[in-house]
mmJSON file of the N, C-alpha and C atoms, coordinates in Angstrom:
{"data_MODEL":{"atom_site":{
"group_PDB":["ATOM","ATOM","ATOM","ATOM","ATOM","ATOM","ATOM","ATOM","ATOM","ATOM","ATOM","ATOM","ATOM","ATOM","ATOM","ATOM","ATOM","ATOM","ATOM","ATOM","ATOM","ATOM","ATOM","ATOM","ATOM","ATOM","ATOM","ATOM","ATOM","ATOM","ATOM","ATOM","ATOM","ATOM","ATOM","ATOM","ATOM","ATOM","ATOM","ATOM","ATOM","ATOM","ATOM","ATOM","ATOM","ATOM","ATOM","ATOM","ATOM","ATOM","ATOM","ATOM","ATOM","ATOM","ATOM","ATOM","ATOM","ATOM","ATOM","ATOM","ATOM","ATOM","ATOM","ATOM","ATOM","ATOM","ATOM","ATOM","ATOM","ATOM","ATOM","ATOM","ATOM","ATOM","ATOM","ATOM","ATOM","ATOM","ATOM","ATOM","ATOM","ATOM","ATOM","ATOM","ATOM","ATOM","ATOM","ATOM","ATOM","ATOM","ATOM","ATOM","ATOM","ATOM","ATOM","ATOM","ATOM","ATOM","ATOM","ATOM","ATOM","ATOM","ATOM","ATOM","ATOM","ATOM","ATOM","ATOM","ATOM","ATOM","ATOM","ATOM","ATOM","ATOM","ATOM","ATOM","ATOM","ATOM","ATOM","ATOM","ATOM","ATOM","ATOM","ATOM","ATOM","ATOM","ATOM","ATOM","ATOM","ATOM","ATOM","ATOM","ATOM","ATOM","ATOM","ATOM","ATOM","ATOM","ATOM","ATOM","ATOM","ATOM","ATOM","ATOM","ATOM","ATOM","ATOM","ATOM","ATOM","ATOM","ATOM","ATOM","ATOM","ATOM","ATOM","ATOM","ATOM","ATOM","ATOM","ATOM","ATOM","ATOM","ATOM","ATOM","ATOM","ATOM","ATOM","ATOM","ATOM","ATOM","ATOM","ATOM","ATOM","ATOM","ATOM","ATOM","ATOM","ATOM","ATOM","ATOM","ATOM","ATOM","ATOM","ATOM","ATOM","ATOM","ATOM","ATOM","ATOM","ATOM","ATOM","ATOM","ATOM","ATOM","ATOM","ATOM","ATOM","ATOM","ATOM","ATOM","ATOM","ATOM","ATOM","ATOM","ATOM","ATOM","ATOM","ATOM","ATOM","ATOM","ATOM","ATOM","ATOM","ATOM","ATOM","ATOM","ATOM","ATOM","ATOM"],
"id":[1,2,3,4,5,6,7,8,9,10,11,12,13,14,15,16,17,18,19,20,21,22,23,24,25,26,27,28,29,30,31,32,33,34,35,36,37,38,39,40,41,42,43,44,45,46,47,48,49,50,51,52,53,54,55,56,57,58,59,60,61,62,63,64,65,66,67,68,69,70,71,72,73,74,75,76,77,78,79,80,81,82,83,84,85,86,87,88,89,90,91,92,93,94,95,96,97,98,99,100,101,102,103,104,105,106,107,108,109,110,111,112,113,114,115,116,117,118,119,120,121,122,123,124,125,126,127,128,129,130,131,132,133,134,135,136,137,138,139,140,141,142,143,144,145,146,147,148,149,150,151,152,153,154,155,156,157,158,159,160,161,162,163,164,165,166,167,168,169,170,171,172,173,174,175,176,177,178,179,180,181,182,183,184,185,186,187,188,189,190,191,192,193,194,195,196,197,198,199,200,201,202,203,204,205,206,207,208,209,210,211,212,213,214,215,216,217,218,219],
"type_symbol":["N","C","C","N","C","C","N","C","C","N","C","C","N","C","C","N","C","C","N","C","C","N","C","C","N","C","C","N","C","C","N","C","C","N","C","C","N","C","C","N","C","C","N","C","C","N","C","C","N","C","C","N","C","C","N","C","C","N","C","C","N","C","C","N","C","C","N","C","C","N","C","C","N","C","C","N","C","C","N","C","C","N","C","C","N","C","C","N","C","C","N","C","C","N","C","C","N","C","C","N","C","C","N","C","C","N","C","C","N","C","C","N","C","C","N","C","C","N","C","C","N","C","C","N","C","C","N","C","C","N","C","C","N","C","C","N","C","C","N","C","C","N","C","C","N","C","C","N","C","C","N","C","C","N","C","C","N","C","C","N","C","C","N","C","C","N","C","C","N","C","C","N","C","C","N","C","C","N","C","C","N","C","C","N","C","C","N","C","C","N","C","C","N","C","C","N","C","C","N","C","C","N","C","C","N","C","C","N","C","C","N","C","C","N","C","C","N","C","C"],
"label_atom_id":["N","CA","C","N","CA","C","N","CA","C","N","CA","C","N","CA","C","N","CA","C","N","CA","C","N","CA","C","N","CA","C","N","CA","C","N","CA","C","N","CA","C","N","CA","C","N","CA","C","N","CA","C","N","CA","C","N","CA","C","N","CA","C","N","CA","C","N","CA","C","N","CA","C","N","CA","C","N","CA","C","N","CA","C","N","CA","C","N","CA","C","N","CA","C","N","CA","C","N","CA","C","N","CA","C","N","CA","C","N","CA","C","N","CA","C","N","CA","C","N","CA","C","N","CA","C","N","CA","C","N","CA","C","N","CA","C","N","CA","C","N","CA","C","N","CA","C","N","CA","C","N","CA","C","N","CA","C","N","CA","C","N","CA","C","N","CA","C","N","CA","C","N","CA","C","N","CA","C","N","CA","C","N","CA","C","N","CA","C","N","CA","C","N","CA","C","N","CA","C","N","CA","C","N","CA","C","N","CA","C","N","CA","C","N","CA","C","N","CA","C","N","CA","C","N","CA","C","N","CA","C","N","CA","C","N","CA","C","N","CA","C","N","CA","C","N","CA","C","N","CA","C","N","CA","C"],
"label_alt_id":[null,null,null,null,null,null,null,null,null,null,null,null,null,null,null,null,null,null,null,null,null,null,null,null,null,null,null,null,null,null,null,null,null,null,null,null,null,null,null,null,null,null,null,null,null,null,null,null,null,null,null,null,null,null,null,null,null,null,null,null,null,null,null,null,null,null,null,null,null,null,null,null,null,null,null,null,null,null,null,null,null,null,null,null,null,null,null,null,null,null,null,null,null,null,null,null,null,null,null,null,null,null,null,null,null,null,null,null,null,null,null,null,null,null,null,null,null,null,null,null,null,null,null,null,null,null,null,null,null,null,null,null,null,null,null,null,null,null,null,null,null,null,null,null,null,null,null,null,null,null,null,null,null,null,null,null,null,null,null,null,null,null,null,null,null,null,null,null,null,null,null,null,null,null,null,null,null,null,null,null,null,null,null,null,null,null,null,null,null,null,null,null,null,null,null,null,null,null,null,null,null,null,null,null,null,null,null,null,null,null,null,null,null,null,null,null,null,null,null],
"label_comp_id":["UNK","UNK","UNK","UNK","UNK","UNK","UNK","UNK","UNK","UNK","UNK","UNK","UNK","UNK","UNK","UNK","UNK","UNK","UNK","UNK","UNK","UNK","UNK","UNK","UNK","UNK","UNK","UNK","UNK","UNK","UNK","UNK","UNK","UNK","UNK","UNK","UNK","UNK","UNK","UNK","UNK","UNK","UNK","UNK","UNK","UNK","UNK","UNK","UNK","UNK","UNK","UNK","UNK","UNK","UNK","UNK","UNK","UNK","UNK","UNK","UNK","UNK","UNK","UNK","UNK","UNK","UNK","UNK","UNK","UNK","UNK","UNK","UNK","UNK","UNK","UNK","UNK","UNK","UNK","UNK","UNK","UNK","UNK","UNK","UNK","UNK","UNK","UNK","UNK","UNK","UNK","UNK","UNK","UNK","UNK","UNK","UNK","UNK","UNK","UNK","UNK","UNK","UNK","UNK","UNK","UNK","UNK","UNK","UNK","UNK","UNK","UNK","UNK","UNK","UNK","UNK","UNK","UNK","UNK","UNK","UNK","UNK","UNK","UNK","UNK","UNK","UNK","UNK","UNK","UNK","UNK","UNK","UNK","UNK","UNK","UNK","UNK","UNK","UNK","UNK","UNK","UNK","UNK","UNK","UNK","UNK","UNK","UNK","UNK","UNK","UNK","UNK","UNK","UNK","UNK","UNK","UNK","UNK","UNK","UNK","UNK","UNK","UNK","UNK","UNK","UNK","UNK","UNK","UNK","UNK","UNK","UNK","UNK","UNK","UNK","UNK","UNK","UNK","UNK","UNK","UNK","UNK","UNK","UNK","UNK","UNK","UNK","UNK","UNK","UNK","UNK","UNK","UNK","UNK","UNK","UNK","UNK","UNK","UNK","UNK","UNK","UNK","UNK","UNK","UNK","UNK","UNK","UNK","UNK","UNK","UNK","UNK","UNK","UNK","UNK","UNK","UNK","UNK","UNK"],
"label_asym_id":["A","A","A","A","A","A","A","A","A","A","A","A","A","A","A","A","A","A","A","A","A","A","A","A","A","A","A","A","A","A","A","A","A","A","A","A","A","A","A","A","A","A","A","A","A","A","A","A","A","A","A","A","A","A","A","A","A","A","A","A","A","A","A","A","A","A","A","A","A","A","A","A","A","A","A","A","A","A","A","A","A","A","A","A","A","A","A","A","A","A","A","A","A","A","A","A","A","A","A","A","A","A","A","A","A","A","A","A","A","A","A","A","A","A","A","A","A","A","A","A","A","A","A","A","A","A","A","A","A","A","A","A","A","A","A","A","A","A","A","A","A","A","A","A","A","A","A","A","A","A","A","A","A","A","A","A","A","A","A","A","A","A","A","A","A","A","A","A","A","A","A","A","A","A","A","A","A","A","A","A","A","A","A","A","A","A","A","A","A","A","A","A","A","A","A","A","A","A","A","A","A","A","A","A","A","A","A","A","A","A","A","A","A","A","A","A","A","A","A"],
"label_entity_id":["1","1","1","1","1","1","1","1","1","1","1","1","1","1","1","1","1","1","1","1","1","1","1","1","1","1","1","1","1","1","1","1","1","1","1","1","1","1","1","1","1","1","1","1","1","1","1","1","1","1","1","1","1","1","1","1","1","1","1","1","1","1","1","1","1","1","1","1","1","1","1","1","1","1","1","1","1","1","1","1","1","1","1","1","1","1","1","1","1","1","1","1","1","1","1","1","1","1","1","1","1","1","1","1","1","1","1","1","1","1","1","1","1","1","1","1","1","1","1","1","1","1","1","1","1","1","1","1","1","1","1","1","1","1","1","1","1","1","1","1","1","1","1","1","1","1","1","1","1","1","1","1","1","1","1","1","1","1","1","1","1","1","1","1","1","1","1","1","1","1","1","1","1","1","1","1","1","1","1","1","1","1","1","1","1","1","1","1","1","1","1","1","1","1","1","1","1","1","1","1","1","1","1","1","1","1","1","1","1","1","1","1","1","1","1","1","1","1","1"],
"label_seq_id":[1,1,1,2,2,2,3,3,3,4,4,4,5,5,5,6,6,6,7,7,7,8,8,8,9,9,9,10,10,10,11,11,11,12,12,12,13,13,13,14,14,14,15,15,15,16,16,16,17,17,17,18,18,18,19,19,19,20,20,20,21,21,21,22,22,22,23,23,23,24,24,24,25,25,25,26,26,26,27,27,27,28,28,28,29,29,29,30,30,30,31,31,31,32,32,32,33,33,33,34,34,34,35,35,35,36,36,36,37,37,37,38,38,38,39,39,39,40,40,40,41,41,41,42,42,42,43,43,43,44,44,44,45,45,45,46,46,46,47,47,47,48,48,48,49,49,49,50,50,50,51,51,51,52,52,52,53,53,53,54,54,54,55,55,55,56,56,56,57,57,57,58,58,58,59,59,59,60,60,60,61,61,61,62,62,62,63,63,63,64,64,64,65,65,65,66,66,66,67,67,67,68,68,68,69,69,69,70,70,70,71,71,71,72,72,72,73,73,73],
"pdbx_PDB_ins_code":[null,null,null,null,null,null,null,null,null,null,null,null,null,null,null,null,null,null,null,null,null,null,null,null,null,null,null,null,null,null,null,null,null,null,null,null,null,null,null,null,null,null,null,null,null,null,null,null,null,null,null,null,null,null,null,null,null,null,null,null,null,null,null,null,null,null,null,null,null,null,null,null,null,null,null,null,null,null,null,null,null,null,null,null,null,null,null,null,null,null,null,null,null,null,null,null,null,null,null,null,null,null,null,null,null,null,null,null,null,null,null,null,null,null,null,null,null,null,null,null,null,null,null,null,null,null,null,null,null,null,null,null,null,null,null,null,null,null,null,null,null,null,null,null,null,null,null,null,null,null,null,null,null,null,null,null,null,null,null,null,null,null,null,null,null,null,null,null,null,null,null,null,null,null,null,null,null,null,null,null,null,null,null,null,null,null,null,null,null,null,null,null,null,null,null,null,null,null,null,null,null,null,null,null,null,null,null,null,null,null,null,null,null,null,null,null,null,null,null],
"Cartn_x":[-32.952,-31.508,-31.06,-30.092,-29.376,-28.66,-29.164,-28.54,-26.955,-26.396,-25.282,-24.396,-25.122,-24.348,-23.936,-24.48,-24.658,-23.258,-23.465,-21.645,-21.32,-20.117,-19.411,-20.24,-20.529,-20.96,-22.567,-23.133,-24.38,-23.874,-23.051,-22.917,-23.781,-23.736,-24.546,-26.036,-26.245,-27.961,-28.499,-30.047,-31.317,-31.582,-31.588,-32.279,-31.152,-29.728,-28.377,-29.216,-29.337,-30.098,-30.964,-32.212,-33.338,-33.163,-32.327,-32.293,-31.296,-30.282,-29.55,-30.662,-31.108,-31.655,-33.226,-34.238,-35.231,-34.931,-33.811,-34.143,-32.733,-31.729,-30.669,-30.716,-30.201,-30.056,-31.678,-32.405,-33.818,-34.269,-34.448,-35.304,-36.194,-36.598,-37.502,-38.471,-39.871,-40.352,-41.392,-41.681,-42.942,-42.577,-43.58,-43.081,-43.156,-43.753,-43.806,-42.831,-42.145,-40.547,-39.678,-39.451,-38.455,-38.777,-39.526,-39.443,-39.121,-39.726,-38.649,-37.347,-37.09,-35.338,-34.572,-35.557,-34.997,-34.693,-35.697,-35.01,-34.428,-34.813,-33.474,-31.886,-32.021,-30.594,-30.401,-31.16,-31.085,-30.434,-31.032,-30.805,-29.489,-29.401,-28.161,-26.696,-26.725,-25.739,-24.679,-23.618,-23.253,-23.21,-24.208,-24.303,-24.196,-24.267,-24.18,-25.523,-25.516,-26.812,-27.461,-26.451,-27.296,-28.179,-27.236,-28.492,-29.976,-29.332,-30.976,-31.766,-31.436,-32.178,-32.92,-31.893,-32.637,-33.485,-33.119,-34.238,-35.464,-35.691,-36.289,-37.63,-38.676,-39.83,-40.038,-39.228,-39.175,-39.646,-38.779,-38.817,-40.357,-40.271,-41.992,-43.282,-42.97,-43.763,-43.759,-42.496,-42.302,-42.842,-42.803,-43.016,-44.65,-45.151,-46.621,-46.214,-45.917,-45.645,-45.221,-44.47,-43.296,-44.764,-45.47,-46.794,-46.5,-46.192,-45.374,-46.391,-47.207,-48.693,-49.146,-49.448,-49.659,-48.604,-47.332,-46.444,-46.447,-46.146,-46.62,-47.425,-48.588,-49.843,-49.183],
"Cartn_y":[-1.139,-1.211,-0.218,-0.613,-0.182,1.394,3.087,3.818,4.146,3.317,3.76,2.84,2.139,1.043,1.378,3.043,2.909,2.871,2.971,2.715,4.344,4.104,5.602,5.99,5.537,6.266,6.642,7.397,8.062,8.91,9.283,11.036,11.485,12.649,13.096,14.187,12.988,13.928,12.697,13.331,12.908,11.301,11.891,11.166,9.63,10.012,8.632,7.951,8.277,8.034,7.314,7.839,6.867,5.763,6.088,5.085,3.588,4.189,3.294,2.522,2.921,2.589,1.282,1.968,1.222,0.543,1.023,-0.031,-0.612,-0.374,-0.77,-2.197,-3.258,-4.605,-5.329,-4.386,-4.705,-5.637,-6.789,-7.757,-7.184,-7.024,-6.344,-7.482,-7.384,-8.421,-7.765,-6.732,-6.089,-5.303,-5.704,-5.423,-3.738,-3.286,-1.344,-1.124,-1.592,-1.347,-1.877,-3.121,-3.301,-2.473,-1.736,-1.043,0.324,1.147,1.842,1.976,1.19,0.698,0.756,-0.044,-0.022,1.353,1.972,3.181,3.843,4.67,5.308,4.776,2.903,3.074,3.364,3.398,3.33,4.854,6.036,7.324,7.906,7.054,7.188,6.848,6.192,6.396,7.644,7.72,9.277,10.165,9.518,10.709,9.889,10.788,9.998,9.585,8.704,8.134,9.01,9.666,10.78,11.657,12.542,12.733,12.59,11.126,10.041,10.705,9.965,10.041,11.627,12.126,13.939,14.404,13.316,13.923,12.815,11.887,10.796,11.154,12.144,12.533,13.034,13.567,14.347,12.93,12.062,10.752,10.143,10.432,9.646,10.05,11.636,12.451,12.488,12.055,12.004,10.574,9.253,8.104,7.562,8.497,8.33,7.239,7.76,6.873,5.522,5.947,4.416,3.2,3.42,2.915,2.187,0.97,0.03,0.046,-0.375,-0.989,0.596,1.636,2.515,3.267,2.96,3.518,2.594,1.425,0.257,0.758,1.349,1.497,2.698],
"Cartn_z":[-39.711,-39.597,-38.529,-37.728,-36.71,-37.093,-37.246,-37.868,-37.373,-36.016,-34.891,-36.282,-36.583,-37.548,-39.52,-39.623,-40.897,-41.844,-43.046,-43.361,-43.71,-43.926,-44.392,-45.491,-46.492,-47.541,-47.768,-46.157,-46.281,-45.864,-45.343,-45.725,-44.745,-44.585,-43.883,-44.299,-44.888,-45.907,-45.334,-45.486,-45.22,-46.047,-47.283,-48.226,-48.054,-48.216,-47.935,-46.94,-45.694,-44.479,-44.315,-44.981,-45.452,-46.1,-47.077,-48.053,-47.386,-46.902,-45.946,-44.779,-44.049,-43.197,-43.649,-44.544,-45.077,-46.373,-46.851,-48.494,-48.904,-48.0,-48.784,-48.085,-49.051,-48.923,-48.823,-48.599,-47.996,-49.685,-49.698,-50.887,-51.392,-52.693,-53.21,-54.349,-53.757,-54.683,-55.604,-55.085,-55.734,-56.831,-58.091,-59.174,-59.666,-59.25,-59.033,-58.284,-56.998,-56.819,-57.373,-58.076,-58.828,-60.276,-60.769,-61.886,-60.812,-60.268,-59.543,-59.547,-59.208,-59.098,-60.2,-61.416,-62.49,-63.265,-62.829,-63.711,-62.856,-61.714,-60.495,-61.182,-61.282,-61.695,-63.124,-63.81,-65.138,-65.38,-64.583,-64.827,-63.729,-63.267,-62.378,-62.91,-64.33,-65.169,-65.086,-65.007,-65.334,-64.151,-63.253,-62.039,-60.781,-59.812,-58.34,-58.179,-56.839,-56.283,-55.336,-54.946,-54.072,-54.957,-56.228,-57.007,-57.394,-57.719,-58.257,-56.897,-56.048,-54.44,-54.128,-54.361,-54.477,-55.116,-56.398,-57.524,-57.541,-56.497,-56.212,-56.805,-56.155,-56.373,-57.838,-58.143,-59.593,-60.746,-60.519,-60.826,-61.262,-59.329,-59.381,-60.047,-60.355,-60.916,-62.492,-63.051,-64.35,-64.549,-63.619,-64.33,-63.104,-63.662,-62.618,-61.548,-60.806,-59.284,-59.594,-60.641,-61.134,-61.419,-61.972,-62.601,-63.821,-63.643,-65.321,-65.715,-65.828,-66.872,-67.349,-66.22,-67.101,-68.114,-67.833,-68.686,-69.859,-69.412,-70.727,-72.077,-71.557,-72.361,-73.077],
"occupancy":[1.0,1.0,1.0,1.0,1.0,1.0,1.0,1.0,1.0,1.0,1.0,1.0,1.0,1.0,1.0,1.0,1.0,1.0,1.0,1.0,1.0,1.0,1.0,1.0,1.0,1.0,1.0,1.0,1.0,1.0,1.0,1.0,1.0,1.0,1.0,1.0,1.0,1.0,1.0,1.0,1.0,1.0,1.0,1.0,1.0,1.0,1.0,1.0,1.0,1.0,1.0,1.0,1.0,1.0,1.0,1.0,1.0,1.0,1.0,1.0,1.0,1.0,1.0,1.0,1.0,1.0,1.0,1.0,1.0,1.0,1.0,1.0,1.0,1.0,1.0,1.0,1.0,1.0,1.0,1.0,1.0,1.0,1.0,1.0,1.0,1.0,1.0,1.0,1.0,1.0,1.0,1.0,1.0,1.0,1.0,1.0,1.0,1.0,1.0,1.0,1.0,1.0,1.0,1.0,1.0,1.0,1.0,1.0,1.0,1.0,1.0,1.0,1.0,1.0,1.0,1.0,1.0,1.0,1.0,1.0,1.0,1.0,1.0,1.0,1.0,1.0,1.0,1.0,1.0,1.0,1.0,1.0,1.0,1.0,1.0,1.0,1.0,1.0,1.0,1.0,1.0,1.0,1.0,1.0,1.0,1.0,1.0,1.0,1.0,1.0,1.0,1.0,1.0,1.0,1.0,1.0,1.0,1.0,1.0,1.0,1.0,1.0,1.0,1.0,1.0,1.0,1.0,1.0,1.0,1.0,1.0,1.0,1.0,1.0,1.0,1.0,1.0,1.0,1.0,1.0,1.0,1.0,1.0,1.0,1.0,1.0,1.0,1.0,1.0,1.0,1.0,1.0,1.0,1.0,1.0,1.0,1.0,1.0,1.0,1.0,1.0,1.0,1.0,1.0,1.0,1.0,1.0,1.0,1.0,1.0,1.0,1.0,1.0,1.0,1.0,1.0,1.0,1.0,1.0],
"B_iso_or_equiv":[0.0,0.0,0.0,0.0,0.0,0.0,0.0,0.0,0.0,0.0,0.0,0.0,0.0,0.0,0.0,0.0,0.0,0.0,0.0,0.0,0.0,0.0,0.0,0.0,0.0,0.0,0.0,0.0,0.0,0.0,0.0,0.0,0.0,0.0,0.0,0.0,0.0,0.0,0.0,0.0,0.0,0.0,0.0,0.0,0.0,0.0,0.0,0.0,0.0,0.0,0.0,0.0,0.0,0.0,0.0,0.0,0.0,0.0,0.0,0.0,0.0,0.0,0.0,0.0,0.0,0.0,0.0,0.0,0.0,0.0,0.0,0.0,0.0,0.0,0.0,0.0,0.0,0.0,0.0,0.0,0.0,0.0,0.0,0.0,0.0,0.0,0.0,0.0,0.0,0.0,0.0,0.0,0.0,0.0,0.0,0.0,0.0,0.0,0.0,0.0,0.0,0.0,0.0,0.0,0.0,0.0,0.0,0.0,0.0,0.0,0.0,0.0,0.0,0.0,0.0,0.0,0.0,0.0,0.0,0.0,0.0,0.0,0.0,0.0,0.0,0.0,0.0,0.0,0.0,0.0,0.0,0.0,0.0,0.0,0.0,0.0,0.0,0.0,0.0,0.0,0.0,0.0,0.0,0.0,0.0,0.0,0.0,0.0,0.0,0.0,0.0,0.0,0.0,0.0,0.0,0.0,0.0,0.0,0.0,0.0,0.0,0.0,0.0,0.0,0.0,0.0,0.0,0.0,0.0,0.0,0.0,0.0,0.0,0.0,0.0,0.0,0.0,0.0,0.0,0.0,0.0,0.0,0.0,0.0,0.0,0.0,0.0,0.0,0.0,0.0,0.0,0.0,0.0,0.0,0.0,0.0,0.0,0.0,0.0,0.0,0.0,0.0,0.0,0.0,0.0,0.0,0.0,0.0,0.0,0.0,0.0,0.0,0.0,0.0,0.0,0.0,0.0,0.0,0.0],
"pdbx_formal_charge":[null,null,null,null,null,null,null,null,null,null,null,null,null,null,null,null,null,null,null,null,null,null,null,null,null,null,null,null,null,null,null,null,null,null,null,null,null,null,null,null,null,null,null,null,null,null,null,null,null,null,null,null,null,null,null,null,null,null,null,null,null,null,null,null,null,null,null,null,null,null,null,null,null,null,null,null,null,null,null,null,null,null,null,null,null,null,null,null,null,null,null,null,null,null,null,null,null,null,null,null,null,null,null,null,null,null,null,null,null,null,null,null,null,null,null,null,null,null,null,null,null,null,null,null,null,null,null,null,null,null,null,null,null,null,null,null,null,null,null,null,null,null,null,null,null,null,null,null,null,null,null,null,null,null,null,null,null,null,null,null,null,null,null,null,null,null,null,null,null,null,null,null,null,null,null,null,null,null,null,null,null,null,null,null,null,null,null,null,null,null,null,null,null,null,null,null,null,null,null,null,null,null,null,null,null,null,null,null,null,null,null,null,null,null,null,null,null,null,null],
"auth_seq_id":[1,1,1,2,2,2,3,3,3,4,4,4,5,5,5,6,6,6,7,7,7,8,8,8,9,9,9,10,10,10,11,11,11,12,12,12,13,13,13,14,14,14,15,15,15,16,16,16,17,17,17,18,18,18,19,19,19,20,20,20,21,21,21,22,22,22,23,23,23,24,24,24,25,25,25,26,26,26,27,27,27,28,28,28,29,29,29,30,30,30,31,31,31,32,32,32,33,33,33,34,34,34,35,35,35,36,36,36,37,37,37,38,38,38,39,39,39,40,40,40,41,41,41,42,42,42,43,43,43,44,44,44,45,45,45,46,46,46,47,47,47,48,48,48,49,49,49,50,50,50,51,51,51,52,52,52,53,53,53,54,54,54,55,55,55,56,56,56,57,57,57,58,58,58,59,59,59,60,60,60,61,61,61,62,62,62,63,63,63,64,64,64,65,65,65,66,66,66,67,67,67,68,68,68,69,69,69,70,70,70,71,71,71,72,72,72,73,73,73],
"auth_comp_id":["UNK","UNK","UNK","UNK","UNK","UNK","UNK","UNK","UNK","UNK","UNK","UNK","UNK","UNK","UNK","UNK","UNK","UNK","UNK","UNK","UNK","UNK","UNK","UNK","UNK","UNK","UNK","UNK","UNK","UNK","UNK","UNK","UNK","UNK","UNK","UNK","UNK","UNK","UNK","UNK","UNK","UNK","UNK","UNK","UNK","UNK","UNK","UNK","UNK","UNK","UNK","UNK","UNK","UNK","UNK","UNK","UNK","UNK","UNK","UNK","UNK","UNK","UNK","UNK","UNK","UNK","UNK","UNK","UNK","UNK","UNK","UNK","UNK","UNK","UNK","UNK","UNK","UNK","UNK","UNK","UNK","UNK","UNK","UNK","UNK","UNK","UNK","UNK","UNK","UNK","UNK","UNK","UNK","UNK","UNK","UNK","UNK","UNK","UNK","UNK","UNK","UNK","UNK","UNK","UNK","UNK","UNK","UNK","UNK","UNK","UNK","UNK","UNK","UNK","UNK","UNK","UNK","UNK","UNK","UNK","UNK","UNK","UNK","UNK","UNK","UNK","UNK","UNK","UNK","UNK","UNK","UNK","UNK","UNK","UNK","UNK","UNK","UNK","UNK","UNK","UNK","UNK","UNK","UNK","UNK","UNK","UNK","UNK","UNK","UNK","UNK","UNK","UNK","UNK","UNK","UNK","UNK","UNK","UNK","UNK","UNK","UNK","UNK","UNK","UNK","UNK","UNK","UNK","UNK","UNK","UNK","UNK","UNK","UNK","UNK","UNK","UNK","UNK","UNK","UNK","UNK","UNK","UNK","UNK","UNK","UNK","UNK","UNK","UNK","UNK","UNK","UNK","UNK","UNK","UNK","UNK","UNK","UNK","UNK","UNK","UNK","UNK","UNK","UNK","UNK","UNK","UNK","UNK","UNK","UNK","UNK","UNK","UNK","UNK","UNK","UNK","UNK","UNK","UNK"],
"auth_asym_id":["A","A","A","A","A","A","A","A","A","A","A","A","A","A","A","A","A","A","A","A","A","A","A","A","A","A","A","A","A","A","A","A","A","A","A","A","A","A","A","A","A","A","A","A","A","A","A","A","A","A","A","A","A","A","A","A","A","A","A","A","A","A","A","A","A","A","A","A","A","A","A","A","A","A","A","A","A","A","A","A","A","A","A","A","A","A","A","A","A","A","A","A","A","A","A","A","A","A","A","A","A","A","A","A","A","A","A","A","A","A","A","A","A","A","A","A","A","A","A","A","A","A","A","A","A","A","A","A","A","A","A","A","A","A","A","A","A","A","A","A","A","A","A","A","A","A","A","A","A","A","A","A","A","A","A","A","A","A","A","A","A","A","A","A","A","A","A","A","A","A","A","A","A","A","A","A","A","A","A","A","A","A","A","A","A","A","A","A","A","A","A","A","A","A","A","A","A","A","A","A","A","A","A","A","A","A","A","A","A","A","A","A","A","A","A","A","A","A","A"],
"auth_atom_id":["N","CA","C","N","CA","C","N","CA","C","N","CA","C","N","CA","C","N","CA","C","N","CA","C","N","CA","C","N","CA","C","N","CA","C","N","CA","C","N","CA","C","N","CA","C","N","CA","C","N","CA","C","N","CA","C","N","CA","C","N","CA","C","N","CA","C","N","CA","C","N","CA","C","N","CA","C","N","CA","C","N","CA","C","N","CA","C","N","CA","C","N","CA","C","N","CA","C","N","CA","C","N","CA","C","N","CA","C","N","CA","C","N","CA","C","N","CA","C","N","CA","C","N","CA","C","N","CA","C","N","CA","C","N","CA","C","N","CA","C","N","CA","C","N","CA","C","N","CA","C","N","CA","C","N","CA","C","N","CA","C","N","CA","C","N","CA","C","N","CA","C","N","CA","C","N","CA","C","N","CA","C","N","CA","C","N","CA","C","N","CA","C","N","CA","C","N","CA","C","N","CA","C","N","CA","C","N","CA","C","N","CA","C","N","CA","C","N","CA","C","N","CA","C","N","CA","C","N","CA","C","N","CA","C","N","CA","C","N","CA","C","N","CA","C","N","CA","C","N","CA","C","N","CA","C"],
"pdbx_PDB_model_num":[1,1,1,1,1,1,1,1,1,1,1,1,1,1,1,1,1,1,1,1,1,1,1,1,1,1,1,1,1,1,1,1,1,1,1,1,1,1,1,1,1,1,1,1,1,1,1,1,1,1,1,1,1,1,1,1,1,1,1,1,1,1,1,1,1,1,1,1,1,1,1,1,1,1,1,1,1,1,1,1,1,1,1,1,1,1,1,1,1,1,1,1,1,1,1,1,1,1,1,1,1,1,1,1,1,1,1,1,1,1,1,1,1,1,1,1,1,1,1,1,1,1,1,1,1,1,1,1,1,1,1,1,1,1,1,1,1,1,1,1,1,1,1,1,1,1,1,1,1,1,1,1,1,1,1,1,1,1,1,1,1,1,1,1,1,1,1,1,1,1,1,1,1,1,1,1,1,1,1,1,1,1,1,1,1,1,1,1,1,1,1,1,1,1,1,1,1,1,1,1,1,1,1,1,1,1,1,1,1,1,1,1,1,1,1,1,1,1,1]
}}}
């Protein structure tokens, strides 16, 4: 995505940035990113998205690299 083009609401942080640029609108078929997703928004209840996004890794570390089958088990 074009970043000259991004919208008002990335702000001017890193992580808005990224996320604007590689994943927003971007189709998601793979089922370890759509469980990703699912919880980012799930815990994003209550709080901003920039949050989630900040606390992105923390995430990944709490839900073994967003790993469904092994969390499954």
């Amino acid at each position: 995505m074009d970043t000259t083009k991004s919208c008002n609401w990335t702000i001017d942080d890193k992580h808005y940035i990224d996320y604007h640029d590689k994943e927003w609108e971007v189709p998601v078929y793979e089922d370890a990113k759509i469980f990703e997703f699912l919880i980012l928004e799930t815990f994003q209840a209550g709080l901003s998205w920039i949050t989630i996004l900040r606390k992105r890794e923390n995430f990944r570390v709490a839900f073994d690299n967003f790993d469904f089958q092994k969390i499954a088990n």
